[in-house]
mmCIF file as gemmi writes it, N, C-alpha and C atoms, coordinates in Angstrom:
data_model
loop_
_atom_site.group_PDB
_atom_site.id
_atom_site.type_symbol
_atom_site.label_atom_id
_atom_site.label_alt_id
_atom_site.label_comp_id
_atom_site.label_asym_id
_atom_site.label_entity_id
_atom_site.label_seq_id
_atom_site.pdbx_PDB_ins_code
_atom_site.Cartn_x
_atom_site.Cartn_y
_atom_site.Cartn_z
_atom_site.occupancy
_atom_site.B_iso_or_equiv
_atom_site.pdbx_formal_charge
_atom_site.auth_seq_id
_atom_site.auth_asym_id
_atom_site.pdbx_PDB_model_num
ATOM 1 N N . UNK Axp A 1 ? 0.82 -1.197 0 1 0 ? 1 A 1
ATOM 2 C CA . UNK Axp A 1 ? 0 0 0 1 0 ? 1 A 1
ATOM 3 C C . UNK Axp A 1 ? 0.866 1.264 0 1 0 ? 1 A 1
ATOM 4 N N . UNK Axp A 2 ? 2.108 1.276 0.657 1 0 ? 2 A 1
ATOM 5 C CA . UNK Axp A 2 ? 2.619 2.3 1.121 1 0 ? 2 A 1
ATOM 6 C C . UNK Axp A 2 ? 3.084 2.813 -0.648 1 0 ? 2 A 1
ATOM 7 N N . UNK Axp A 3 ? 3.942 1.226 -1.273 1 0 ? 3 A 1
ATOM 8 C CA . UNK Axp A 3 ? 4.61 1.991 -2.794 1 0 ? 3 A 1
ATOM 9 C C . UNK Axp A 3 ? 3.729 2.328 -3.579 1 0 ? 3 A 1
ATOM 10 N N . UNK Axp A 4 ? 2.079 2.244 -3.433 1 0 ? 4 A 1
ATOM 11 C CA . UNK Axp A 4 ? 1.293 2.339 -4.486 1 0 ? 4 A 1
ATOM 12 C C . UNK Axp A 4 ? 0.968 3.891 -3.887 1 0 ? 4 A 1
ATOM 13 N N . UNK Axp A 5 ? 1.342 4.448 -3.034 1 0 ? 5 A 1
ATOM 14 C CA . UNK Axp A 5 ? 0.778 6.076 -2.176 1 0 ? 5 A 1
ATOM 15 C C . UNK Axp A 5 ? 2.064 6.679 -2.672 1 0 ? 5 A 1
ATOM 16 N N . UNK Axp A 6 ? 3.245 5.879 -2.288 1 0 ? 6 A 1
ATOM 17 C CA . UNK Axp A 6 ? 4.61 7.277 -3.428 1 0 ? 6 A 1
ATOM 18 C C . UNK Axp A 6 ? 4.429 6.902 -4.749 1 0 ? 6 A 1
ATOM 19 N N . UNK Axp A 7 ? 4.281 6.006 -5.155 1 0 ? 7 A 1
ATOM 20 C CA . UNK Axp A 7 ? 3.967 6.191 -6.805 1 0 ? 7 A 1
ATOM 21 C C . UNK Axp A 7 ? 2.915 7.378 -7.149 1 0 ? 7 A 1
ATOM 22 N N . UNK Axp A 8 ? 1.646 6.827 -6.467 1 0 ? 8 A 1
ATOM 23 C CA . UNK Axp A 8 ? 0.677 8.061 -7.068 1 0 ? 8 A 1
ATOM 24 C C . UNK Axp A 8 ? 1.115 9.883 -6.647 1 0 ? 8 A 1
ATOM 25 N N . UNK Axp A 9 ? 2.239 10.208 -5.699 1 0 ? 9 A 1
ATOM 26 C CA . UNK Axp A 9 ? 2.2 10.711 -5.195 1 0 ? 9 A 1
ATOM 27 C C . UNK Axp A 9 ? 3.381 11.362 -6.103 1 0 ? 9 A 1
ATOM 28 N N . UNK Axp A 10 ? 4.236 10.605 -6.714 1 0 ? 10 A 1
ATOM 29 C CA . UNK Axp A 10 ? 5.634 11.226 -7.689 1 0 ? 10 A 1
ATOM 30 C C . UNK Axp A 10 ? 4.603 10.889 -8.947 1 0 ? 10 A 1
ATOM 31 N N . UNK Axp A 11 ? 4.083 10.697 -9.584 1 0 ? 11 A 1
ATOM 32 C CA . UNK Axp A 11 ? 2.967 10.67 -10.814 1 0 ? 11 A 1
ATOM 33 C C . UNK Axp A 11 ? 2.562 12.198 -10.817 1 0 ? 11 A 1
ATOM 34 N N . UNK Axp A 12 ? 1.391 12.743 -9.311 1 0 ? 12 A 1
ATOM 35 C CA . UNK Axp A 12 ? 1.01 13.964 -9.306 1 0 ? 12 A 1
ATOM 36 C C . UNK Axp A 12 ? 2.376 15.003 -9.533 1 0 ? 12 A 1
ATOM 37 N N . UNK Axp A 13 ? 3.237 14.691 -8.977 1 0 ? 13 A 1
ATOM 38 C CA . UNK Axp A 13 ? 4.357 15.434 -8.861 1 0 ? 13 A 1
ATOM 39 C C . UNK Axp A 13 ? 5.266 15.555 -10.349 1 0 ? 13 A 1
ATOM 40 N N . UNK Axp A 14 ? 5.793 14.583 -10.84 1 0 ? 14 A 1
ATOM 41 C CA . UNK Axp A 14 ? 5.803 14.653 -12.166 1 0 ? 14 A 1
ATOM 42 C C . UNK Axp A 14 ? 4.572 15.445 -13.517 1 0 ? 14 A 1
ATOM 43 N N . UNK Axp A 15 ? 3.498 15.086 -12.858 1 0 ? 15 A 1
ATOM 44 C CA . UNK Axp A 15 ? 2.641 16.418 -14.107 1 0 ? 15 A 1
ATOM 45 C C . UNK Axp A 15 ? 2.94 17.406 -13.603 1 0 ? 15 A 1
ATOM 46 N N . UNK Axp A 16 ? 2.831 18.02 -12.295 1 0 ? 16 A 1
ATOM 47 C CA . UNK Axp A 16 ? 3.189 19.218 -12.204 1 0 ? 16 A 1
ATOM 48 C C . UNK Axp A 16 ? 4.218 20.054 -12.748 1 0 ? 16 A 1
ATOM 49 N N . UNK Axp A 17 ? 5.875 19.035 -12.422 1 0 ? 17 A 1
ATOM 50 C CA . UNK Axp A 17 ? 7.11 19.537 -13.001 1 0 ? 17 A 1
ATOM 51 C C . UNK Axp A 17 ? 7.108 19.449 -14.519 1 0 ? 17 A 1
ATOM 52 N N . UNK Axp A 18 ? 6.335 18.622 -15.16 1 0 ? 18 A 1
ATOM 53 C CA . UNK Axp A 18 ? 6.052 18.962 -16.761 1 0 ? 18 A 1
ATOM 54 C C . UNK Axp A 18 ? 5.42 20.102 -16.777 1 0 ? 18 A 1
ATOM 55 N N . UNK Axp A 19 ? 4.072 20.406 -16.326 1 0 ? 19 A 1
ATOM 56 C CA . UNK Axp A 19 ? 3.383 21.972 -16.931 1 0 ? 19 A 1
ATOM 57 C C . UNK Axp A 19 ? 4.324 22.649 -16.668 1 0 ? 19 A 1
ATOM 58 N N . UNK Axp A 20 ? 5.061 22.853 -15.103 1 0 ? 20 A 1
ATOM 59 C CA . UNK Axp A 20 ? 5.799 24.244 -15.334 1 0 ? 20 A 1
ATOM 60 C C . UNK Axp A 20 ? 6.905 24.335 -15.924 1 0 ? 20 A 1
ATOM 61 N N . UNK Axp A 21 ? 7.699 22.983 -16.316 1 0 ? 21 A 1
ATOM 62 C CA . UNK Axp A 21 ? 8.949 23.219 -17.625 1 0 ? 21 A 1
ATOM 63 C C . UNK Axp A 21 ? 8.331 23.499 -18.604 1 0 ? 21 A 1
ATOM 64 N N . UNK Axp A 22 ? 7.02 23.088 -19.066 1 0 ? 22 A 1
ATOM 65 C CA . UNK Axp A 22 ? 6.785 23.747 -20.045 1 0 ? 22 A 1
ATOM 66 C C . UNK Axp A 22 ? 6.81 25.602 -20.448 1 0 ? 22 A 1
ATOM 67 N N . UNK Axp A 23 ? 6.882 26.35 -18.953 1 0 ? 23 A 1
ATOM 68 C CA . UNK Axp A 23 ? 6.996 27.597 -19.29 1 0 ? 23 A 1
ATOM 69 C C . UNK Axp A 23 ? 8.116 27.995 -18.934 1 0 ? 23 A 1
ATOM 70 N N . UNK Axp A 24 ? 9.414 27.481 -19.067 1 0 ? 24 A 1
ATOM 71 C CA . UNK Axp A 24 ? 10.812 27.747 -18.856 1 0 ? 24 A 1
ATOM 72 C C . UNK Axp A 24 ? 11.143 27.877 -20.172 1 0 ? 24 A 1
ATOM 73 N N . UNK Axp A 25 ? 12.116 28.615 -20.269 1 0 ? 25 A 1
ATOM 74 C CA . UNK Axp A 25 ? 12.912 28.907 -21.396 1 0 ? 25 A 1
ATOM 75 C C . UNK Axp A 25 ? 14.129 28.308 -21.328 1 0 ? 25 A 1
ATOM 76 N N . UNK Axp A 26 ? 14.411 27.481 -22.136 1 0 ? 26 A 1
ATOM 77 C CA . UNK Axp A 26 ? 15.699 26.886 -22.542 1 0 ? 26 A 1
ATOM 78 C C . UNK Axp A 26 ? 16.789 27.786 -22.757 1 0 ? 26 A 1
ATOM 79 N N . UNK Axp A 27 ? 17.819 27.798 -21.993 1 0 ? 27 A 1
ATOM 80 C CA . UNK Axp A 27 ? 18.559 28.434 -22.038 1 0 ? 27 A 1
ATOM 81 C C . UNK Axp A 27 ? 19.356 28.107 -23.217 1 0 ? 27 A 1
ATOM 82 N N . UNK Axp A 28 ? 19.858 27.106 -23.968 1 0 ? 28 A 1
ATOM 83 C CA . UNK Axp A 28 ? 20.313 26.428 -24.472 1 0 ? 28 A 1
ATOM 84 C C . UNK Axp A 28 ? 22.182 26.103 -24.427 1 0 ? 28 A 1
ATOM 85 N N . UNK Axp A 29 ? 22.775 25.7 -26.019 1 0 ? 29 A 1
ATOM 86 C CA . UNK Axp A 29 ? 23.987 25.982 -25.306 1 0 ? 29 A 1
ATOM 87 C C . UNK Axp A 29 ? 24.311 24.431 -25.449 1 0 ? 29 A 1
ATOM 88 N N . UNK Axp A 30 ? 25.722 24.259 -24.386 1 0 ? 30 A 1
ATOM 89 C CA . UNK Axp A 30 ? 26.129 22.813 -24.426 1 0 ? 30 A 1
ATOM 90 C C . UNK Axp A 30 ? 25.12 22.53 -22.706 1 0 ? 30 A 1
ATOM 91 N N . UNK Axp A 31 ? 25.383 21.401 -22.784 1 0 ? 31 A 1
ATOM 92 C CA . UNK Axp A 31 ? 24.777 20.74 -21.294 1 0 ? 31 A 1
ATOM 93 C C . UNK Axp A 31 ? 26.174 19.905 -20.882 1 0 ? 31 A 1
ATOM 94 N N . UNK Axp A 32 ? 26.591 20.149 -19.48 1 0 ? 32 A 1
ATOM 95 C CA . UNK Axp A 32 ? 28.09 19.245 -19.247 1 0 ? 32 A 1
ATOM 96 C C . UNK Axp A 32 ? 29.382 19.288 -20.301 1 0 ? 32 A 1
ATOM 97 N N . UNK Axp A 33 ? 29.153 20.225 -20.974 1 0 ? 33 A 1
ATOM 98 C CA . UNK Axp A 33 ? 30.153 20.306 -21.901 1 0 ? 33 A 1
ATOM 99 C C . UNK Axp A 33 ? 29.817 19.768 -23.025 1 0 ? 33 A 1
ATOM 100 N N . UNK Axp A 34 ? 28.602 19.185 -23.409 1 0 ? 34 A 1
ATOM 101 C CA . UNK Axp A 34 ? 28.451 18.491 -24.753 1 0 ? 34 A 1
ATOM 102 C C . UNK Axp A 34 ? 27.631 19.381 -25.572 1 0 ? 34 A 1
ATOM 103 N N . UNK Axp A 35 ? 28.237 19.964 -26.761 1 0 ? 35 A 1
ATOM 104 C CA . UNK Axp A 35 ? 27.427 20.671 -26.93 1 0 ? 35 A 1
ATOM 105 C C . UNK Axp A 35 ? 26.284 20.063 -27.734 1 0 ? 35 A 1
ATOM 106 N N . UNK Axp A 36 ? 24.537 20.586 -27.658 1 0 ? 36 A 1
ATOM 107 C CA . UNK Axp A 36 ? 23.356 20.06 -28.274 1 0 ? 36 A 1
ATOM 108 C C . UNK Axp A 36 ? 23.451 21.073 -29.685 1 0 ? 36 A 1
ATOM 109 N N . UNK Axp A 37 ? 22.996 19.856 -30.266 1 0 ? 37 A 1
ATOM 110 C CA . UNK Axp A 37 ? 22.067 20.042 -31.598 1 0 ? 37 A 1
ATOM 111 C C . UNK Axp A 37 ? 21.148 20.879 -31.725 1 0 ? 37 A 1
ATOM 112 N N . UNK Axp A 38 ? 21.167 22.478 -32.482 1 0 ? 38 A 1
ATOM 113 C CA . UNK Axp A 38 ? 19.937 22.97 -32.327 1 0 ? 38 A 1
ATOM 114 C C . UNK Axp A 38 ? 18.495 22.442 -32.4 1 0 ? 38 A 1
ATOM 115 N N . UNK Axp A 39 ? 17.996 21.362 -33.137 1 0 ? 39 A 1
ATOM 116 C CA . UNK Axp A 39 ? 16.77 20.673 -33.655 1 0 ? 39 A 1
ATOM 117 C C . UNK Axp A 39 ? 16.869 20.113 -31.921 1 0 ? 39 A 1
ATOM 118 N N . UNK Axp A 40 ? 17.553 19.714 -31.466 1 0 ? 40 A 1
ATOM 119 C CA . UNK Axp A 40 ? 17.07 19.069 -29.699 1 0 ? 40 A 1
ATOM 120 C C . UNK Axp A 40 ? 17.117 20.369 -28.688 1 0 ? 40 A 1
ATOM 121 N N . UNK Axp A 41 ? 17.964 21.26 -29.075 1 0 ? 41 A 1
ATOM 122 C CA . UNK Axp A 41 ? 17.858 22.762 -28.075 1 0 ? 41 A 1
ATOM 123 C C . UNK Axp A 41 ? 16.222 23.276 -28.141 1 0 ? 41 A 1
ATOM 124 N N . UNK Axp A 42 ? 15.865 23.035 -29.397 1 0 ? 42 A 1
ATOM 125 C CA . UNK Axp A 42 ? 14.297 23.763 -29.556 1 0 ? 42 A 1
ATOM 126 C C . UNK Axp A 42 ? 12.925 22.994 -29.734 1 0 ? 42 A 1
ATOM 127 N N . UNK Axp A 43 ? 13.482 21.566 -29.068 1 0 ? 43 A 1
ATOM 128 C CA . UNK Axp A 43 ? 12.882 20.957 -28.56 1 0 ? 43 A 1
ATOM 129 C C . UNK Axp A 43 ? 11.461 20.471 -27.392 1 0 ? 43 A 1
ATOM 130 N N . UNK Axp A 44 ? 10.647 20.502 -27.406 1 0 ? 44 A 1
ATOM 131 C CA . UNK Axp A 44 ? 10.057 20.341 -25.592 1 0 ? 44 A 1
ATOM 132 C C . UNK Axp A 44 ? 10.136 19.49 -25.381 1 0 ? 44 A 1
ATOM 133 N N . UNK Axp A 45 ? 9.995 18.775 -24.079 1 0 ? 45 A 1
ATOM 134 C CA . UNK Axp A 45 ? 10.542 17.322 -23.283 1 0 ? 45 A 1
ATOM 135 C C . UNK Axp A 45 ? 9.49 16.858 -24.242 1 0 ? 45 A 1
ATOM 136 N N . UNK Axp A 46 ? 7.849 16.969 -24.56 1 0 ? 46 A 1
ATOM 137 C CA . UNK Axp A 46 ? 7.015 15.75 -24.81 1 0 ? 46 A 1
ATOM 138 C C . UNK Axp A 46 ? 8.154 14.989 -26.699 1 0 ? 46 A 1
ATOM 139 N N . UNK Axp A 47 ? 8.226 16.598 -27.415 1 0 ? 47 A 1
ATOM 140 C CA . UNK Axp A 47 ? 9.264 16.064 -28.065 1 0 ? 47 A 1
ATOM 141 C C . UNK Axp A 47 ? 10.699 15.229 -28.388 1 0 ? 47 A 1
ATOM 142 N N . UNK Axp A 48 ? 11.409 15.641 -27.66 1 0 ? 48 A 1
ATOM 143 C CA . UNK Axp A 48 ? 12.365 15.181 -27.083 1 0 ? 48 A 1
ATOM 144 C C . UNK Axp A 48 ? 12.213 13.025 -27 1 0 ? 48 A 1
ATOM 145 N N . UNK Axp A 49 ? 11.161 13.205 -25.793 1 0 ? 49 A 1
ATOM 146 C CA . UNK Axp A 49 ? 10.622 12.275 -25.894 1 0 ? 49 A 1
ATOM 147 C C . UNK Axp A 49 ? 9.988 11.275 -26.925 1 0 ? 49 A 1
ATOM 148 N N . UNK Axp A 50 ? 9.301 12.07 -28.17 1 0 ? 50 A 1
ATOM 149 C CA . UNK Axp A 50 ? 9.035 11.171 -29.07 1 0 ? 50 A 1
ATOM 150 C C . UNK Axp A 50 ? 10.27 10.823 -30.127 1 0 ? 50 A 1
ATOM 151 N N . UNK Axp A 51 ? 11.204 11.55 -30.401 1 0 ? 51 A 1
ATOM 152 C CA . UNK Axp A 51 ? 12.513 11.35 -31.028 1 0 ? 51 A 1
ATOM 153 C C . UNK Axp A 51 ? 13.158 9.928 -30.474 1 0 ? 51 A 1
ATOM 154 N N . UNK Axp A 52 ? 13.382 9.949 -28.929 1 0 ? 52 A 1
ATOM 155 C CA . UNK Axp A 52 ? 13.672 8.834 -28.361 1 0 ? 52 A 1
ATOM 156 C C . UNK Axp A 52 ? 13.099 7.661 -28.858 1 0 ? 52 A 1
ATOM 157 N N . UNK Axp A 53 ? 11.68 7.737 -28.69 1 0 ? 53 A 1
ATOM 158 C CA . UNK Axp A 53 ? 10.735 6.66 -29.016 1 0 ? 53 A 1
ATOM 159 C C . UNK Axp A 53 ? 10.747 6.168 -30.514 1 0 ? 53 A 1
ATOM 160 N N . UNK Axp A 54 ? 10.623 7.271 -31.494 1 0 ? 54 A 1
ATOM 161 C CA . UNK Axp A 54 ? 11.092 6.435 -32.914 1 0 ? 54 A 1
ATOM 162 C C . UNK Axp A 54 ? 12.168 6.439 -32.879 1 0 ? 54 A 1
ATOM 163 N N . UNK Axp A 55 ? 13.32 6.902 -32.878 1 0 ? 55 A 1
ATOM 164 C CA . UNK Axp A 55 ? 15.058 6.137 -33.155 1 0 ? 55 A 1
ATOM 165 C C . UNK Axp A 55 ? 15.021 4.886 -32.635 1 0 ? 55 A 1
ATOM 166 N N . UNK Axp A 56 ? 14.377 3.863 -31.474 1 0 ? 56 A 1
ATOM 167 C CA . UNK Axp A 56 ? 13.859 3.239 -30.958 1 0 ? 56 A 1
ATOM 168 C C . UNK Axp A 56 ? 13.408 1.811 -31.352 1 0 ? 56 A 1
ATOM 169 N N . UNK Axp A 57 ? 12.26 2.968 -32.351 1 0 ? 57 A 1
ATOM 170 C CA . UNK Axp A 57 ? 11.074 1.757 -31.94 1 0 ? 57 A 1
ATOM 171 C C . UNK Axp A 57 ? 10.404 1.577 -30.938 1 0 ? 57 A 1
ATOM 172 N N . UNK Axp A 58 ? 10.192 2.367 -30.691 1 0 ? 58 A 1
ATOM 173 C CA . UNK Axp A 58 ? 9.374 1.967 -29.274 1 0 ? 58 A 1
ATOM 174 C C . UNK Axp A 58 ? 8.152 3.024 -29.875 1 0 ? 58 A 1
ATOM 175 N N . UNK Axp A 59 ? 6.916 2.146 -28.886 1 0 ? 59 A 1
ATOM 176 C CA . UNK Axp A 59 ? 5.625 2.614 -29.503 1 0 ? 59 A 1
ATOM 177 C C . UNK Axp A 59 ? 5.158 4.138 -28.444 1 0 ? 59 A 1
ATOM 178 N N . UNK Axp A 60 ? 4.134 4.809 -29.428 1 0 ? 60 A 1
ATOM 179 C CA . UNK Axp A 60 ? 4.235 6.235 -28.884 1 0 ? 60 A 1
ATOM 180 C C . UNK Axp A 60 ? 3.896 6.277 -27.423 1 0 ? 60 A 1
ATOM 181 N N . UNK Axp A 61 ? 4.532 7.214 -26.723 1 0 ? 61 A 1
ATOM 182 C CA . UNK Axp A 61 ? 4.122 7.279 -25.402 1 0 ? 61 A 1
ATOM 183 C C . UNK Axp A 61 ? 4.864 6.549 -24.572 1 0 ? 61 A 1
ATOM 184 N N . UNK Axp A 62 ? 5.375 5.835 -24.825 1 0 ? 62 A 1
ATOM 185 C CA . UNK Axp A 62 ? 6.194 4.171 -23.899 1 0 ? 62 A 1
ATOM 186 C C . UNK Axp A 62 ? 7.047 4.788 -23.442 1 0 ? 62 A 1
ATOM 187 N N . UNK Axp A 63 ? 8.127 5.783 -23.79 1 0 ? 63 A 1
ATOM 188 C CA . UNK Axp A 63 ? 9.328 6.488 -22.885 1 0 ? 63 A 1
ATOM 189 C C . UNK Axp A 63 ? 8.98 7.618 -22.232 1 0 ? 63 A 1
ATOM 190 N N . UNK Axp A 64 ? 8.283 8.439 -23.026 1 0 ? 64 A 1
ATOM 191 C CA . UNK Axp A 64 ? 7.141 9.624 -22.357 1 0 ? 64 A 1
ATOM 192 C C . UNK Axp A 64 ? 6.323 9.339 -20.988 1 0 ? 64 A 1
ATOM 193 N N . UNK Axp A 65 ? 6.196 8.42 -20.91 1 0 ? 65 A 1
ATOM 194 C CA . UNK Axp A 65 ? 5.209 8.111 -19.846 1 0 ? 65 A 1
ATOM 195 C C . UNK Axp A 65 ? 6.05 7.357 -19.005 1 0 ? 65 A 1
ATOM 196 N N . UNK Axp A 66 ? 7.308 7.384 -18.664 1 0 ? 66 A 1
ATOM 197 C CA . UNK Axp A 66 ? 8.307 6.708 -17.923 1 0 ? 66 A 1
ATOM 198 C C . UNK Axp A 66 ? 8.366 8.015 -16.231 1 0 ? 66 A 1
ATOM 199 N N . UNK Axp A 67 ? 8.398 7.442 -15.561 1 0 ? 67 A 1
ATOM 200 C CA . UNK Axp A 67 ? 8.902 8.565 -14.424 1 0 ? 67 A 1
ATOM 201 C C . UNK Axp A 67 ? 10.615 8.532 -14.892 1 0 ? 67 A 1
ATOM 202 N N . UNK Axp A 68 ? 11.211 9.941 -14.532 1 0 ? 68 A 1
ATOM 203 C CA . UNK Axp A 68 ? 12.382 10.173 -14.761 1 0 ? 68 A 1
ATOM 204 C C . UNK Axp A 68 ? 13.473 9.282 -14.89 1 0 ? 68 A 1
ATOM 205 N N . UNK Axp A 69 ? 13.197 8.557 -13.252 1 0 ? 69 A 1
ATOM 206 C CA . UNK Axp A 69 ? 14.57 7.841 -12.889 1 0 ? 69 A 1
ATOM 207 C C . UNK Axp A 69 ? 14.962 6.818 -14.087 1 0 ? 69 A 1
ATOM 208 N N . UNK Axp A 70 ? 13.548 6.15 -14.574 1 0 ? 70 A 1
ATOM 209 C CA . UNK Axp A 70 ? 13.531 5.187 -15.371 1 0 ? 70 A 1
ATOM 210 C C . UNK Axp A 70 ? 14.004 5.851 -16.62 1 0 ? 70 A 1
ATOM 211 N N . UNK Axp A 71 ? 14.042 6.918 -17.211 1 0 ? 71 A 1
ATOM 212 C CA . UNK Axp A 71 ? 14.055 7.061 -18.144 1 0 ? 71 A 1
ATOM 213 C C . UNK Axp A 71 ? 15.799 7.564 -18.122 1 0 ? 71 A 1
ATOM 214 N N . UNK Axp A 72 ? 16.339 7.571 -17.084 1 0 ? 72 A 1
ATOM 215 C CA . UNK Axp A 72 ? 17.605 8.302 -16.853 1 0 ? 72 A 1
ATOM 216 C C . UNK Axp A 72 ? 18.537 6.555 -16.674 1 0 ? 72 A 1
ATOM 217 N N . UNK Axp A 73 ? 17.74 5.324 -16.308 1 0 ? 73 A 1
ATOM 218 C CA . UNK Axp A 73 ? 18.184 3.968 -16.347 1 0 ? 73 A 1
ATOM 219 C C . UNK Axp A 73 ? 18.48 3.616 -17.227 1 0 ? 73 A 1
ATOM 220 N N . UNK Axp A 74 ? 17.223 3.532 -18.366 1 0 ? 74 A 1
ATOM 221 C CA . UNK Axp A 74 ? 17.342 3.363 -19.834 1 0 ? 74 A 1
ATOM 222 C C . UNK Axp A 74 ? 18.648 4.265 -20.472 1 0 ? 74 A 1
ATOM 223 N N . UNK Axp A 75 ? 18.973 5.277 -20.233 1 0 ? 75 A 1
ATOM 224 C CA . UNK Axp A 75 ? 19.994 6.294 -20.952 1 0 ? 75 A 1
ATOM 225 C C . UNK Axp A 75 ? 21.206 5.722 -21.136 1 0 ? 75 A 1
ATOM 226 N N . UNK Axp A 76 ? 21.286 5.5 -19.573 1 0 ? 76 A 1
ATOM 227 C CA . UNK Axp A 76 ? 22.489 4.603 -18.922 1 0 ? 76 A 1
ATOM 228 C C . UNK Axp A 76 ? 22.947 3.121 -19.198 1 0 ? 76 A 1
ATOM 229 N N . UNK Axp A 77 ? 22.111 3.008 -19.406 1 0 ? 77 A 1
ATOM 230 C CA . UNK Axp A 77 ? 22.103 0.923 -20.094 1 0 ? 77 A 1
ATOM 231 C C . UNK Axp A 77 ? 22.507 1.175 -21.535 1 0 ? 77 A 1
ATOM 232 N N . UNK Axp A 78 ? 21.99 2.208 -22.164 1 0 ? 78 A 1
ATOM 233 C CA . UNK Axp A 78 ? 21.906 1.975 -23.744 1 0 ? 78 A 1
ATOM 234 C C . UNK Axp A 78 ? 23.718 2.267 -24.005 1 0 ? 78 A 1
ATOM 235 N N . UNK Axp A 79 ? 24.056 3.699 -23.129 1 0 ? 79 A 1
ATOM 236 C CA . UNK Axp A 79 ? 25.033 4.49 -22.975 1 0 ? 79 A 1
ATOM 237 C C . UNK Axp A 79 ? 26.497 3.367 -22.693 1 0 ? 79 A 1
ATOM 238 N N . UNK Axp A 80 ? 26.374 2.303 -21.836 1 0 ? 80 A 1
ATOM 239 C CA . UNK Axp A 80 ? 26.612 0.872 -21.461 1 0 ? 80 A 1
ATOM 240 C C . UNK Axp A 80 ? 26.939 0.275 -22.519 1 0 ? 80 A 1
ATOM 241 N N . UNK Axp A 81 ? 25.926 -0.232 -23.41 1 0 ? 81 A 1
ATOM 242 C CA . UNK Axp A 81 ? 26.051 -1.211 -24.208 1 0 ? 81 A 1
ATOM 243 C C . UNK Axp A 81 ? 26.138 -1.222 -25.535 1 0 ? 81 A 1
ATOM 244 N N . UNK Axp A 82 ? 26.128 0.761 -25.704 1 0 ? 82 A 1
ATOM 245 C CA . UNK Axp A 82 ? 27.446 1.189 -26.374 1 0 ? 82 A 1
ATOM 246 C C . UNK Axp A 82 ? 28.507 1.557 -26.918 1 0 ? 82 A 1
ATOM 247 N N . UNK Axp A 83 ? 28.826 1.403 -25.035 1 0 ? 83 A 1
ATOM 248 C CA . UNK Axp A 83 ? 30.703 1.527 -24.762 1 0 ? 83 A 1
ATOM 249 C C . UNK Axp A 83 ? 30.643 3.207 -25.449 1 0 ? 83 A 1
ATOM 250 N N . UNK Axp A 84 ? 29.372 4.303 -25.375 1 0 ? 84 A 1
ATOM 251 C CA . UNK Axp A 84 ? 29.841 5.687 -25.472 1 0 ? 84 A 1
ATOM 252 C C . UNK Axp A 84 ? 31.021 6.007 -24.573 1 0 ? 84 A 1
ATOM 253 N N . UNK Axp A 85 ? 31.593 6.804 -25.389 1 0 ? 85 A 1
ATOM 254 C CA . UNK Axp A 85 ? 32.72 7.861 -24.723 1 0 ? 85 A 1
ATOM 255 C C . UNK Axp A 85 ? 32.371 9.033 -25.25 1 0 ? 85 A 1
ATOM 256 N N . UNK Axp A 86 ? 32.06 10.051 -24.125 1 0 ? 86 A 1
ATOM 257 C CA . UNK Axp A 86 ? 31.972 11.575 -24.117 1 0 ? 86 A 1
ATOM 258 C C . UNK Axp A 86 ? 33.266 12.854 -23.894 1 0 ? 86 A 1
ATOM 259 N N . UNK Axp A 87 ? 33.386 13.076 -24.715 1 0 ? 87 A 1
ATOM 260 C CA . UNK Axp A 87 ? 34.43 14.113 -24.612 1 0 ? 87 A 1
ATOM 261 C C . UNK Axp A 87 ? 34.057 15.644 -24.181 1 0 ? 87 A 1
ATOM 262 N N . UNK Axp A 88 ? 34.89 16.244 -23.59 1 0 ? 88 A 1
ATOM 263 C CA . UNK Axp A 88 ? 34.114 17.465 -22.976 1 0 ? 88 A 1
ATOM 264 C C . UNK Axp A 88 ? 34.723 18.531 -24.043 1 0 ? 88 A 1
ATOM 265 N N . UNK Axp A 89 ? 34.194 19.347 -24.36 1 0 ? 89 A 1
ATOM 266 C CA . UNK Axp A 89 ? 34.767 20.146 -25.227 1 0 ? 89 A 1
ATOM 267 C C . UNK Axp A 89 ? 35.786 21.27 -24.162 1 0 ? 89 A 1
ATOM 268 N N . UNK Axp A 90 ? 36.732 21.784 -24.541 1 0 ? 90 A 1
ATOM 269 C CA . UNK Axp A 90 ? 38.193 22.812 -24.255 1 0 ? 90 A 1
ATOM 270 C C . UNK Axp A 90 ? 37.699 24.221 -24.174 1 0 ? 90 A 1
């Protein structure tokens, strides 16, 4: 009972932090030193999100509808398996 009360409880909390990123302005720029792609700088997360999902294959909504952590797991596994190396730009 208790994980089904923080689930619903980071669910409410997650729509919230979507509407109000939606009225942030992207600063843009590199992130950690990498610099982004304008077409992903001018992006919104629901976008963002569907890019993920077709490069993929994955059906609409399936990564979109992930709570964060999961979607920051997936990054990390893919990032894993393969063997990326990130260079920071000088």
């Amino acid at each position: 009972m208790i994980q089904w009360t923080i689930r619903k409880i980071i669910n409410g909390m997650g729509r919230v932090y979507v509407i109000l990123d939606s009225f942030l302005k992207n600063e843009g720029g590199p992130i950690l030193g990498l610099d982004i792609d304008d077409d992903f700088d001018n992006m919104s997360r629901k976008q963002l999100c569907q890019y993920v999902e077709a490069k993929f294959g994955w059906e609409d909504g399936e990564f979109w509808s992930l709570h964060s952590t999961s979607k920051i797991r997936v990054c990390c596994q893919i990032a894993r398996n393969n063997k990326f190396k990130v260079k920071k730009n000088d």
